[in-house]
N, C-alpha and C positions, 0 to 999 in steps of 0.2 A: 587450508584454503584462504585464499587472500578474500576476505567479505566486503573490503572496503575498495578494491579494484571492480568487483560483482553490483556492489550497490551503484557503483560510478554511472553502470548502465541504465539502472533502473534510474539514478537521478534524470539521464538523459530522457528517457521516457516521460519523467513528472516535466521535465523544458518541454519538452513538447506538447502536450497538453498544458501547460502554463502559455506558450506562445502562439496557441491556438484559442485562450482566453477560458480556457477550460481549470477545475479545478488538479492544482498538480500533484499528482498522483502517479506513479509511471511503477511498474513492476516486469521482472525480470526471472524466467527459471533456468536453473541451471543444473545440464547433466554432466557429470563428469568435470571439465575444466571448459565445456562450453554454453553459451545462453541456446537453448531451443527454443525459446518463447520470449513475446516480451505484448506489454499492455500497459497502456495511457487512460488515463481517464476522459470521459466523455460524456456528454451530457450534462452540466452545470453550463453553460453561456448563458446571459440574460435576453438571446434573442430566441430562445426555444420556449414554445406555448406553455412547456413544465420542466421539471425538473427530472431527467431520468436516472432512476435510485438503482437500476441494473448495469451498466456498462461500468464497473468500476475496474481499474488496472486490472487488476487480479483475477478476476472473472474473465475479461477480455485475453490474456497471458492466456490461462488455462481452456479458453475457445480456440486459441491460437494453434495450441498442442495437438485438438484435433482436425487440423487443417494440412497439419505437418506429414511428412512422410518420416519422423523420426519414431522410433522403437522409444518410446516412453519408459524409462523403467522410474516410477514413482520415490522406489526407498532409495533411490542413487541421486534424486534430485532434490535442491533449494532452491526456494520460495524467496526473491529478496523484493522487496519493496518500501516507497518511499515513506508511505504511514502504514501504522499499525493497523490491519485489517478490521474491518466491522466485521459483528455477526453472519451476515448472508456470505460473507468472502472467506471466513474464518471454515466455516463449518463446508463450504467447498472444496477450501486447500487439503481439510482432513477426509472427507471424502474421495480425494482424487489421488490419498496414499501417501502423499509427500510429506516426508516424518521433521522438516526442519525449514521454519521460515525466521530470516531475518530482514527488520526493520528498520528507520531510521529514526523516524517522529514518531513520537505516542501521540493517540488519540485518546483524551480523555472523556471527551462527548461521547463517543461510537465505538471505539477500542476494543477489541472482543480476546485476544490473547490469555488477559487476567483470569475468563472464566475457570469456574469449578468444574472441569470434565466427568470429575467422578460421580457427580450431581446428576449427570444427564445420561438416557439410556445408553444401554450396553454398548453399541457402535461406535459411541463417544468415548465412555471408557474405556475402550481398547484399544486407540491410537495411543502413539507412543509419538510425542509430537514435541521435537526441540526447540523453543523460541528464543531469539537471542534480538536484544534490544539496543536500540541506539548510535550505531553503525552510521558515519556520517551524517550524526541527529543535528549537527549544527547547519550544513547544508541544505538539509529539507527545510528545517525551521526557516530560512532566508527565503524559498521560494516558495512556503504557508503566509511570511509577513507579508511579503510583496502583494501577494492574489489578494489577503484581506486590505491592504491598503487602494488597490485599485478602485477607485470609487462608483465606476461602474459595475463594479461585485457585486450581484443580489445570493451568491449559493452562500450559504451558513452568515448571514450577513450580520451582526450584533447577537450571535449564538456565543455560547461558552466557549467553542472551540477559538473562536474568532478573538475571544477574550483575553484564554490562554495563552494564545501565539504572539499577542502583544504584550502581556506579561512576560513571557519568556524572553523576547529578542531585549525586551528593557531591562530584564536581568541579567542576560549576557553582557549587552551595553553598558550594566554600570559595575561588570569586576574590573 
């Protein structure tokens, strides 16, 4: 499978919640050789009374699924998106059966992938859960620099993540 034509889409997902002022994020599942789903992030603009910590691509994708009239088959589907899933998104993608998600950007603030599955009750350890990293990581990186540059950015605004992603783009910048 081509992951880096699949991720294309999901970039397009993270543009649009980037051009909606929203934090970009955009995820993408795919059954067979087609996307069934697809999820933008929502809930980061700085004209909302708070921040909402639920709508994130991946949650929203996998709500999508069941709105669809498509026949789900979970162990035939990937999970691609533009960052590396947090805890709440992570331990959904495993729940909803889908044995393979790939990413672009690591989150190293939030990034839930890393964890020890074997650590956590039985339910956990028995997915069989393939992660694959870095898939158009330079592209994501480009639209994480841009959101933290935009000065009216208050979501993760002088957080580590926000630290990161300017470390990174200046270490890209200076090979």
């Amino acid at each position: 499978m081509d992951y880096e034509y699949y991720m294309g889409f999901a970039l397009e997902q993270a543009k649009k919640a980037f051009d909606q002022g929203e934090f970009p994020v955009g995820c993408v599942i795919v059954q067979g050789k087609k996307v069934i789903a697809t999820g933008a992030r929502l809930g980061t603009t700085q004209n909302k009374a708070f921040f909402n910590e639920i709508d994130h691509a991946e949650i929203r994708a996998l709500k999508h699924l069941e709105k669809s009239n498509i026949e789900f088959c979970p162990e035939k589907s990937i999970l691609f998106c533009t960052m590396e899933p947090c805890l709440m998104c992570f331990g959904a993608i495993i729940l909803s059966g889908i044995k393979k998600i790939v990413y672009a950007y690591e989150d190293p603030m939030g990034g839930a992938t890393k964890c020890d599955l074997e650590k956590l009750p039985s339910l956990y350890q028995q997915c069989s859960l393939e992660v694959i990293s870095g898939v158009l990581r330079q592209k994501s990186l480009d639209f994480f620099y841009d959101f933290f540059n935009k000065e009216d950015n208050l979501y993760w605004k002088n957080s580590y993540l926000e630290e990161y992603t300017f470390d990174q783009k200046r270490e890209k910048n200076s090979e």
